[in-house]
N, C-alpha and C positions, 0 to 999 in steps of 0.2 A: 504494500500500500504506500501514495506517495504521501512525505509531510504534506504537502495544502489540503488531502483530505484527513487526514489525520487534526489539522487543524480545525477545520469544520466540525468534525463531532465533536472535538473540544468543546468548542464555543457553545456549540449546542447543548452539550452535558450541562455546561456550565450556567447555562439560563433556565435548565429544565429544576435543577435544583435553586434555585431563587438567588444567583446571583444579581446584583442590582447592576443598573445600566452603565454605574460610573466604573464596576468590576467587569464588566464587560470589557469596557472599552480601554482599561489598563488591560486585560489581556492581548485585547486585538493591538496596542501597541506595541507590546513586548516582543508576542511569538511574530507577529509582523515585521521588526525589525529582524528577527531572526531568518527567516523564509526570505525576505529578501539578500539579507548576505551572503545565503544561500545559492539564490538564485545569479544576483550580479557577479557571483565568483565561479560559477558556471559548476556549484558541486554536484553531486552525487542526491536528488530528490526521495530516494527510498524511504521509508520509516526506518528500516532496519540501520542506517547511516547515517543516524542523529546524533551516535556519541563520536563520532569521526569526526563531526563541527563543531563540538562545544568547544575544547578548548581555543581554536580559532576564530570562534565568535568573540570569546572573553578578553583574548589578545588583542582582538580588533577591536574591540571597545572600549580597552586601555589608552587606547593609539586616539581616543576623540578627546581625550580632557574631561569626562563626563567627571559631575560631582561625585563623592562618597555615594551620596545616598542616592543618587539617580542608578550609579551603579549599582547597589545593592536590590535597587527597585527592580531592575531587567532582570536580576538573580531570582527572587524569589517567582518572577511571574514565568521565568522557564524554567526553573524546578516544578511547579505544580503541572508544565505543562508535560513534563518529561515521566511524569511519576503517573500522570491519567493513562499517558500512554502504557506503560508498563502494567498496571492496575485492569487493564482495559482487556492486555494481551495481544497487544502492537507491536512489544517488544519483550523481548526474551528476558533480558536481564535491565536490572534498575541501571539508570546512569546514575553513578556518581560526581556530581557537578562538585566544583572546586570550592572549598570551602570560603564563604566571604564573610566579613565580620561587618555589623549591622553600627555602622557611624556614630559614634557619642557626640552628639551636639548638647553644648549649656543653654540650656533656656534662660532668656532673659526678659522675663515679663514687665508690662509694665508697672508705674509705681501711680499712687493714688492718685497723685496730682498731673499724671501725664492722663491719666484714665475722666479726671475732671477738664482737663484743656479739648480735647478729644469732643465732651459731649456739650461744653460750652461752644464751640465752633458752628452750630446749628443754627441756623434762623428756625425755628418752629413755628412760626404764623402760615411759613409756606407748606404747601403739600412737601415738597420734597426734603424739605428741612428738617419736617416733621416726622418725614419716614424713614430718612435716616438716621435721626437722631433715634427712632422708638429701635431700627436694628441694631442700633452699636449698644444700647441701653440690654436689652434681650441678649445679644451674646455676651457682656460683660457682667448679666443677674442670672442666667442660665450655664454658660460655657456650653450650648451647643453648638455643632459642627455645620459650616455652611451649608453641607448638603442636605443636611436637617431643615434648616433654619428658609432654607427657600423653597423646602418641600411644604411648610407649613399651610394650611385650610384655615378659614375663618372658624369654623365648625373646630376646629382642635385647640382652641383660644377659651377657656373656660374662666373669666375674671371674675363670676361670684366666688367658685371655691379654690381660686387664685394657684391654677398649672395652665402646661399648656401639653398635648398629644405631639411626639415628637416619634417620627419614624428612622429609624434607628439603623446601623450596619446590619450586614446580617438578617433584615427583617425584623428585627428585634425593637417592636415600641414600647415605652417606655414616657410616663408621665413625668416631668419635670417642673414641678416650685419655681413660682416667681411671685418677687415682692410686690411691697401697694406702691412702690413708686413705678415700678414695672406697668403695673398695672394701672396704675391713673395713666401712664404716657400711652397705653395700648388702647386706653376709652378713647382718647383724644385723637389719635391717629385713626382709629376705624371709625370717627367722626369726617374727619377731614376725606376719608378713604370713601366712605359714601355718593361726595360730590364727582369722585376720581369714576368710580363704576357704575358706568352707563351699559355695560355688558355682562351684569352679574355674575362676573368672574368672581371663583372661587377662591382662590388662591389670597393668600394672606397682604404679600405685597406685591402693589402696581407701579409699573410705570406711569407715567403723567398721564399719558394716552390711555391708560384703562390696562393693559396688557401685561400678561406675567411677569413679577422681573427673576429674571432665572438668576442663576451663582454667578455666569458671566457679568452680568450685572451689578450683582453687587461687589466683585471684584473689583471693576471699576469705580463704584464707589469710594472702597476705600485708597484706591490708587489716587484719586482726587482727592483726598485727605491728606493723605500724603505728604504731594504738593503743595498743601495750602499749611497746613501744620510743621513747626520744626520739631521734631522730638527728637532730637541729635543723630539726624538723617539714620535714625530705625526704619526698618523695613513695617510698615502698616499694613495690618492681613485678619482673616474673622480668626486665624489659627492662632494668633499671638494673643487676641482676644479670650479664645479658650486656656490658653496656660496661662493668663492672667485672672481668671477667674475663679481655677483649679487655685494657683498658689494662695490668692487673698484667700477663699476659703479655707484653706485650713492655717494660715498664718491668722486669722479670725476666730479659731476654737472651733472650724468644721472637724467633721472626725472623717477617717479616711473612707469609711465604709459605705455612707451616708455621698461623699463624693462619687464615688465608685457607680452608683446607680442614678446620681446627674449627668455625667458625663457619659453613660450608656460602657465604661469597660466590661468585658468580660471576663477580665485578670486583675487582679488585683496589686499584680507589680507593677503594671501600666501605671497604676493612682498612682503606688509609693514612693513614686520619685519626687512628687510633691512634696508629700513630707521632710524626704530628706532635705528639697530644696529649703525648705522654712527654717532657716538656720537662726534666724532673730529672733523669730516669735518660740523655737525649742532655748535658747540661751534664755527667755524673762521668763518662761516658765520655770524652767528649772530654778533659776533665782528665789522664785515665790515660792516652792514646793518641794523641793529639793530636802531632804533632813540632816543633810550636812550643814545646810547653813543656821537649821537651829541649835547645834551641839558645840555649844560654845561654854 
């Protein structure tokens, strides 16, 4: 059988068990760029001649300058592709791909006051002021994930008993708390949001014209903030947003557990870097609580 159908059932497999669209299309980039190297190097198409390429894929992707984590990213998306195949009985024996080590990057979230310049920046009289300022408010009172965050329905907005329905990786929903300030800015915006929907679209947030605004969207959004803010030329993203929300919370006296099912993990080591990161707020506790410091 050749890899490009090989890839196809992939894909297929992969949607048949509820991979979501944005998983999709990291596959179709990965094994895509693979099939092509393939291809423009004039090799060998068989299934059975897929471990003959790996190491010269990895070399040749050495040879672009790719990030840490970009590299690691095309690792893990043709391991799963390599191992369906074998699992499948495409392939006789497992590859064993090259071991690559998964990038420590320090998160460097923001501090209170950079998170108050941020939501002062808004005109809110305007629709669009006002609907940016209630998304940067919502990812900085939640820490959910973009793809979340602009999947969101008016319908999963519940502000008497103050959450909001959030669809989750995985398929995994997951109810999410937000505060009354959250929630006075979310009355005020699906006010303003009223006049905006003349086509009873569903979808939580619109463009001026009425029309979904997708992740591309609000990308741009905060790209334009960016611009317009100095916060000592940091890079502004909804993802720096969520590790800023993750760390206040537990530098706040959130417990890790209780974050663990805001942020939708399903590991729990994922959270705990949080805490490790909270290095201020573990030194004044200890100060207060500590019983060395009362054995005096």
């Amino acid at each position: 059988m050749y890899i490009a159908r090989c890839y196809e059932l992939f894909l297929t497999d992969r949607k048949i068990t509820g991979c979501s669209d944005a998983t999709i299309l990291f596959y179709e980039y990965v094994v895509g760029k693979f099939l092509r190297f393939i291809e423009e190097n004039n090799l060998d198409s068989s299934a059975e001649s897929i471990h003959q390429h790996i190491l010269p894929f990895f070399s040749h992707l050495q040879q672009q300058d790719l990030s840490p984590s970009t590299y690691h990213t095309l690792f893990r998306g043709l391991r799963a592709f390599t191992r369906f195949l074998h699992q499948e009985g495409y392939l006789k024996d497992e590859i064993r791909l090259p071991k690559i080590k998964q990038p420590h990057t320090t998160i460097s979230p923001l501090n209170p006051s950079q998170m108050k310049a941020i939501l002062h920046s808004f005109d809110t009289k305007t629709y669009l002021g006002m609907r940016n300022y209630t998304i940067v408010r919502l990812f900085l009172d939640t820490g959910i994930r973009l793809s979340e965050l602009s999947q969101l329905q008016l319908t999963d907005v519940n502000l008497e008993e103050g959450f909001v329905l959030v669809y989750g990786k995985g398929a995994k929903d997951r109810y999410v708390p937000i505060g009354r300030s959250t929630i006075k800015c979310l009355w005020n915006y699906i006010k303003k949001r009223a006049v905006i929907d003349v086509n009873t679209n569903s979808y939580l947030f619109l463009t001026q014209r009425g029309t979904t605004l997708s992740a591309r969207g609000i990308q741009i959004v905060f790209r334009s903030l960016k611009k317009k803010l100095n916060l000592d030329g940091r890079k502004l993203s909804p993802h720096l947003l969520r590790h800023s929300f993750a760390l206040a919370y537990i530098e706040n006296g959130g417990d890790p557990f209780s974050l663990q099912r805001i942020l939708g993990h399903t590991d729990q080591t994922t959270t705990s870097k949080y805490v490790n990161m909270a290095r201020t707020n573990v030194k004044s506790q200890h100060s207060k609580y500590s019983p060395g410091e009362r054995l005096k």
